[in-house]
Rosetta silent file (secondary structure, phi, psi, omega in degrees, C-alpha in Angstrom):
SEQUENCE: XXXXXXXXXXXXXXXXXXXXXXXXXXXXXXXXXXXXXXXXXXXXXXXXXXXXXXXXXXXXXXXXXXXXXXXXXXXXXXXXXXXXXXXXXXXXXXXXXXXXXXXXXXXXXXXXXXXXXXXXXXXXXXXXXXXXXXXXXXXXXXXXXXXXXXXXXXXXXXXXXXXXXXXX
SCORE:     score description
SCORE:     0.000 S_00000001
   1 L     0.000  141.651 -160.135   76.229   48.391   77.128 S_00000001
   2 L  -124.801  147.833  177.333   77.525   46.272   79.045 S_00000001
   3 L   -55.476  140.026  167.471   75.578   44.120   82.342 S_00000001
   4 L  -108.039  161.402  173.149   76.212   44.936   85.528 S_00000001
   5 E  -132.538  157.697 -147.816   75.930   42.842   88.872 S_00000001
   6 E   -91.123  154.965  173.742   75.320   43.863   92.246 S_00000001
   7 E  -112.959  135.687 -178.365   78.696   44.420   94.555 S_00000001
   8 L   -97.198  146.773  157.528   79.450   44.289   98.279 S_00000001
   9 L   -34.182  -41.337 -178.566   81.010   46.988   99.606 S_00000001
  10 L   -91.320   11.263 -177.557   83.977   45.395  101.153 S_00000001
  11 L   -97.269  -26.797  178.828   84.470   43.862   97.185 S_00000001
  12 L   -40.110  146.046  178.358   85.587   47.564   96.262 S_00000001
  13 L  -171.875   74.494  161.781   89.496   47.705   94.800 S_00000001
  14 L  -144.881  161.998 -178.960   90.160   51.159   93.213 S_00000001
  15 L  -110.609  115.706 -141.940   92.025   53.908   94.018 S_00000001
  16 H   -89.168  -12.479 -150.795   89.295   56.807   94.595 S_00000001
  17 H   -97.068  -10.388  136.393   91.421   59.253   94.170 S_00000001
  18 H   -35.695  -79.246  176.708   91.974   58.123   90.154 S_00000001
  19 H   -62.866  -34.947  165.580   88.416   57.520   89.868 S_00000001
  20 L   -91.828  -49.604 -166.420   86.939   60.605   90.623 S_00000001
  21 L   -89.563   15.934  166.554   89.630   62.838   89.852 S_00000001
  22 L  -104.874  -53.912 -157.161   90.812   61.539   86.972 S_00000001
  23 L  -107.084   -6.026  174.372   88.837   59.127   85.021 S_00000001
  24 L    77.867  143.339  157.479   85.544   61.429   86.557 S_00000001
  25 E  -116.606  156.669 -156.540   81.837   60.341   87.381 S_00000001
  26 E  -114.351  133.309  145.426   78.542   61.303   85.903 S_00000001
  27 E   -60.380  118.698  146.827   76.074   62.583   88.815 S_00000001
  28 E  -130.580  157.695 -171.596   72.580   61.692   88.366 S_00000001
  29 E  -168.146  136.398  143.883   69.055   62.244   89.875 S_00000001
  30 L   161.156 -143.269 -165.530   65.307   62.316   88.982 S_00000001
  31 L  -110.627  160.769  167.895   62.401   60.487   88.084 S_00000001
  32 L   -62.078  -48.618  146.754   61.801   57.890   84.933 S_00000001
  33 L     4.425  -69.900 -167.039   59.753   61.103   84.224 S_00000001
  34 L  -177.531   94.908 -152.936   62.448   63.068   84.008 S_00000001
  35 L  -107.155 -167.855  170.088   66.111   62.784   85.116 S_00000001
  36 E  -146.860  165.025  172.993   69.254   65.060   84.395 S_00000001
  37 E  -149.691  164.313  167.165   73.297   64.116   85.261 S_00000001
  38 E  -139.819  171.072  175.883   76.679   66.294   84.944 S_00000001
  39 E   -88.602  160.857 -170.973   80.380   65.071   85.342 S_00000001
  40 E  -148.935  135.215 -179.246   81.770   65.440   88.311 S_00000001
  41 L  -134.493    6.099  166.051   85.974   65.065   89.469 S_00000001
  42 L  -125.227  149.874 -174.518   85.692   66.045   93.067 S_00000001
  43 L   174.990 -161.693  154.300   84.259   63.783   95.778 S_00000001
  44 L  -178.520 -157.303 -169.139   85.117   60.873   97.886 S_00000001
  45 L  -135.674  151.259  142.996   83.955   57.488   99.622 S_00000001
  46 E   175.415 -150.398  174.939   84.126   56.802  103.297 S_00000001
  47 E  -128.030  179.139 -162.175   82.113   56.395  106.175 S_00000001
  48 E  -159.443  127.038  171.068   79.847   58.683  107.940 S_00000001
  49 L    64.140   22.813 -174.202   77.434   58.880  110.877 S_00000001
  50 L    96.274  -11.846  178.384   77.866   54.518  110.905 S_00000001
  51 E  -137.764  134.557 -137.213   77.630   54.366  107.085 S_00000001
  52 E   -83.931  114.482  175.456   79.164   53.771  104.019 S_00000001
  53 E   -96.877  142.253  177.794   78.704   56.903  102.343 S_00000001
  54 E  -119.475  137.229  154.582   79.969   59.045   99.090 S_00000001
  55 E  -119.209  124.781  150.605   79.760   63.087   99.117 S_00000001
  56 E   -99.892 -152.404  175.308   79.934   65.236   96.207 S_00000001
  57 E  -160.376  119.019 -163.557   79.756   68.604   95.630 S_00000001
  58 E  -133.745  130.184 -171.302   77.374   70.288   92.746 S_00000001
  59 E   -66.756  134.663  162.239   77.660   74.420   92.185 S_00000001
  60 L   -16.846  -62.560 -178.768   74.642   76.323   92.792 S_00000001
  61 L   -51.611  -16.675 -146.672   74.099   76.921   88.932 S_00000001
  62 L   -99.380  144.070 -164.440   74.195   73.574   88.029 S_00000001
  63 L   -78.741  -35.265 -168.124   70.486   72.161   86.611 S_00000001
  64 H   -71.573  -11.360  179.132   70.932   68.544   87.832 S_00000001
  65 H   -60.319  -15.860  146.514   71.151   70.064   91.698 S_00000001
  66 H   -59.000  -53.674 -168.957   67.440   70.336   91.055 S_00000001
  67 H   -73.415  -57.579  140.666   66.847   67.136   90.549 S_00000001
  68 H    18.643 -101.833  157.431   69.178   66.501   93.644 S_00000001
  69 H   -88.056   31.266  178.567   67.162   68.335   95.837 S_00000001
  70 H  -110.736   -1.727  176.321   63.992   67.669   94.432 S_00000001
  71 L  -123.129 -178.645 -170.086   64.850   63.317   95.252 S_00000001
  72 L  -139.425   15.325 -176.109   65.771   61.814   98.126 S_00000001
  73 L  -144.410  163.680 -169.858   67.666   59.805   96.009 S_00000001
  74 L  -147.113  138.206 -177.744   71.283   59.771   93.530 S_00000001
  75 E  -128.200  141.459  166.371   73.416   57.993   91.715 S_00000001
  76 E  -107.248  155.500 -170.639   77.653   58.319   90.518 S_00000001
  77 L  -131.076   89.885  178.945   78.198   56.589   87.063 S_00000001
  78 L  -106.032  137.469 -163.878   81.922   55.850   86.277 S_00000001
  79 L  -130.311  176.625 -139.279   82.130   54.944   82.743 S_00000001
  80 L   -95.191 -164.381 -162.962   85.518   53.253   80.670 S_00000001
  81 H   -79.747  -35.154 -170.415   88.033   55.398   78.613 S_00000001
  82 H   -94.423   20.227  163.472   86.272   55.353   75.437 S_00000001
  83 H  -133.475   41.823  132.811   83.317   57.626   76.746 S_00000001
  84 H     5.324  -91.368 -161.863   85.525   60.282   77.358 S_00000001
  85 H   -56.501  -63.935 -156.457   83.855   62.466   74.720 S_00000001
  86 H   -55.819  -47.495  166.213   80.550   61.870   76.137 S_00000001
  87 H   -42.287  -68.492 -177.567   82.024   62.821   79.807 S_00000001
  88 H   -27.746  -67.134  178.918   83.065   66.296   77.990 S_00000001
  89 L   -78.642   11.151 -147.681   80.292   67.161   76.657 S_00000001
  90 L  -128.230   10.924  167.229   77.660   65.944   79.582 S_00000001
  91 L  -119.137  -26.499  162.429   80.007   68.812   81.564 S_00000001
  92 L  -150.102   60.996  148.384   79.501   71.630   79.787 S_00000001
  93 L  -151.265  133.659 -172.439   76.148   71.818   78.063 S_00000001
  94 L   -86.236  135.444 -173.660   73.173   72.102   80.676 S_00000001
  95 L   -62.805   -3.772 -155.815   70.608   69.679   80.713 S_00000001
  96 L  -107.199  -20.410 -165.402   68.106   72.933   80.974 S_00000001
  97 L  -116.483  -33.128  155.124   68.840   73.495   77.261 S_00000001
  98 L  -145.549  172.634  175.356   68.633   70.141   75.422 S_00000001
  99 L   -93.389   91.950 -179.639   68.408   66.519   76.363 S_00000001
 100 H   -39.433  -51.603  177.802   72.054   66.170   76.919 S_00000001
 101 H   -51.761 -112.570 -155.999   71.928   62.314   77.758 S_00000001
 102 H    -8.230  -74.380 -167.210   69.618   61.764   74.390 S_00000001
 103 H   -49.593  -38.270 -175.786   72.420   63.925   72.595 S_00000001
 104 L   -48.494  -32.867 -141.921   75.518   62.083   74.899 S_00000001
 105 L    46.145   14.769  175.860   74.610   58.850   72.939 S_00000001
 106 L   -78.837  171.359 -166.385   74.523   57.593   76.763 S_00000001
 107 L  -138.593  156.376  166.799   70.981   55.537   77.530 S_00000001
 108 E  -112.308  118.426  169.786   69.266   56.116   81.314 S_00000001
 109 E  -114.738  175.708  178.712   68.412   52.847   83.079 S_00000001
 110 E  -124.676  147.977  179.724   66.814   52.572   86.601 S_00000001
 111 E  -150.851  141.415 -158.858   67.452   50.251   89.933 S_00000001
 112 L    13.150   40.730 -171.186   65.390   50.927   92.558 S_00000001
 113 L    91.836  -19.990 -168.369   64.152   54.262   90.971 S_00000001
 114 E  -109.088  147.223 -179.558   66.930   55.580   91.066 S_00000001
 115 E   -48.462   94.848  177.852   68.684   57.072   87.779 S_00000001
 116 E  -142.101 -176.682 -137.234   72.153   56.153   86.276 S_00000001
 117 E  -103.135  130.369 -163.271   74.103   55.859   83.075 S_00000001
 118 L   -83.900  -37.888 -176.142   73.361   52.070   81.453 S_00000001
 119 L   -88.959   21.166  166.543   77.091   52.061   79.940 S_00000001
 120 L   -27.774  157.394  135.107   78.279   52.584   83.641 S_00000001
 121 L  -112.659  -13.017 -177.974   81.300   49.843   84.710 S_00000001
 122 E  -161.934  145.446  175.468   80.756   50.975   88.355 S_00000001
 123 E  -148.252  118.531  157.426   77.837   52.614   89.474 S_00000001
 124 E   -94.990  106.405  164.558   76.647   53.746   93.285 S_00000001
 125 E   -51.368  144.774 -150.135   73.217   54.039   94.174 S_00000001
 126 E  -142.517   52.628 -155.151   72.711   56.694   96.632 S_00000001
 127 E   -81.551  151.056 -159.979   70.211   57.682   99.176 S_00000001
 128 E   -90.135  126.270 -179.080   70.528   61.722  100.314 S_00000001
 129 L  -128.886   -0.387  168.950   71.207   61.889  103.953 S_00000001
 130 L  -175.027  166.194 -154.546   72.670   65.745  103.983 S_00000001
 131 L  -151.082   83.907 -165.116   72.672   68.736  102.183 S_00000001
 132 E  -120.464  111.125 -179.051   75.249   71.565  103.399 S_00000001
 133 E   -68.208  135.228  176.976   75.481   75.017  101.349 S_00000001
 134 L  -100.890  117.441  136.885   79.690   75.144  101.561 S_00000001
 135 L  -115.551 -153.998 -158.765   80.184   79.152  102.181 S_00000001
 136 L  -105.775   27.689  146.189   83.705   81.735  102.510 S_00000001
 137 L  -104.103   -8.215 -171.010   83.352   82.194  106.399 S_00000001
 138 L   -99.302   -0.216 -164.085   83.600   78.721  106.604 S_00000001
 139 L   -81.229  157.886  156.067   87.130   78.377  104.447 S_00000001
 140 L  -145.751   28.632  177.538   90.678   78.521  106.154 S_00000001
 141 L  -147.243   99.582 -164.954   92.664   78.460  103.835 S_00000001
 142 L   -67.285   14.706  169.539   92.403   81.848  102.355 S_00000001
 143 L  -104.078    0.866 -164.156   93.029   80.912   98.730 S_00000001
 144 H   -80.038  -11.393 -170.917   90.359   79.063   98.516 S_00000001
 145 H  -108.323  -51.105 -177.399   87.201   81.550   97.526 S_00000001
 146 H   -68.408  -21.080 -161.368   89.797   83.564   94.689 S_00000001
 147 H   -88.011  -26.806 -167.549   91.123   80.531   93.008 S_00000001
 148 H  -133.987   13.150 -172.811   87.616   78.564   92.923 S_00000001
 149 L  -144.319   34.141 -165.819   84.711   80.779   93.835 S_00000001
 150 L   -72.770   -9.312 -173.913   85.780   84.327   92.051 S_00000001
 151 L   -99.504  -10.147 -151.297   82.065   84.313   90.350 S_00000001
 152 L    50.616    8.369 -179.967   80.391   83.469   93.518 S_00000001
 153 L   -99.661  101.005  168.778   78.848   80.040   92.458 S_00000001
 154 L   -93.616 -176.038 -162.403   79.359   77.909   95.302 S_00000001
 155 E  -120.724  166.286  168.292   78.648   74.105   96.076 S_00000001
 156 E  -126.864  136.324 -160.802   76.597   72.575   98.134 S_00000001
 157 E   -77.891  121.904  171.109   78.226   69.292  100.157 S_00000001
 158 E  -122.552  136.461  176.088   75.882   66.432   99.567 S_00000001
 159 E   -75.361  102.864  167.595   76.236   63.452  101.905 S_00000001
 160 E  -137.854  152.723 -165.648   74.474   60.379  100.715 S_00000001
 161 E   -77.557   98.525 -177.124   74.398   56.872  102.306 S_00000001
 162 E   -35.803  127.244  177.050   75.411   54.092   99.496 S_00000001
 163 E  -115.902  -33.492  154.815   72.545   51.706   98.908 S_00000001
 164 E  -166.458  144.464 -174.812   73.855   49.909   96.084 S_00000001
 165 E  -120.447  157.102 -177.010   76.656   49.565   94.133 S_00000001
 166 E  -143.812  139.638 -151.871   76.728   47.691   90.764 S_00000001
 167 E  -155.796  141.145  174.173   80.082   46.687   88.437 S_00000001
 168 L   -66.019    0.000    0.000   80.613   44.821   85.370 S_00000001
């Protein structure tokens, strides 16, 4: 594990389009009580309403979108190359069935309550400032509901205003 230190915004130098859709981020939310996280490859950074903001997108089905909307608060966890594996698995076995993290060999740390991955290299704190069910009347580009929503488990767009970001 390695320390992190707090970051300014304007300190940022990555190419986001890499980071999420490539090297992936771990979603997280709850309480020291009791949090849950999944990988995640779609997203972005910008700003929104005056602020610097990240949105994701987390499928109906998915256990940590409880914890989500059950917080007012979030975190993304981008973690190096050699936790991969962990990344794999912490994407397809639900947090509803074992304690994935525990199993992940990943550790949960906290920074102003809010949840994230301790062997992070970049991490964004997150406070939830929107919540938008994405549905099919709203698409326009008519491939989009067969190629990624043939099951019906849609996403819901969550907005949230960055609050802190922290990097090795």
């Amino acid at each position: 594990m390695s320390t992190l230190n707090e970051l300014s915004v304007e300190s940022l130098s990555f190419n986001p389009f890499t980071k999420i859709g490539k090297e992936w981020m771990l979603i997280t939310a709850g309480t020291e009580e009791k949090a849950n996280t999944m990988t995640a490859s779609w997203g972005g950074l910008g700003v929104m309403w005056g602020k610097n903001v990240v949105f994701v997108v987390v499928r109906e089905t998915r256990y940590t979108k409880e914890f989500i909307d059950n917080n007012n608060s979030f975190s993304l966890t981008f973690l190096g190359e050699e936790y991969r594996s962990s990344l794999n698995y912490l994407g397809t076995v639900s947090g509803r069935d074992e304690n994935k993290i525990e199993k992940s060999g990943l550790h949960l740390s906290y920074v102003n309550d809010v949840p994230y991955l301790a062997e992070g290299r970049l991490v964004f704190t997150c406070k939830k400032m929107s919540a938008t069910p994405i549905t099919p009347e709203h698409f326009l580009d008519g491939t989009i509901e067969e190629k990624w929503y043939k099951d019906g488990n849609l996403h819901t767009l969550y907005i949230g205003e960055i609050t802190g970001i922290l990097s090795e």
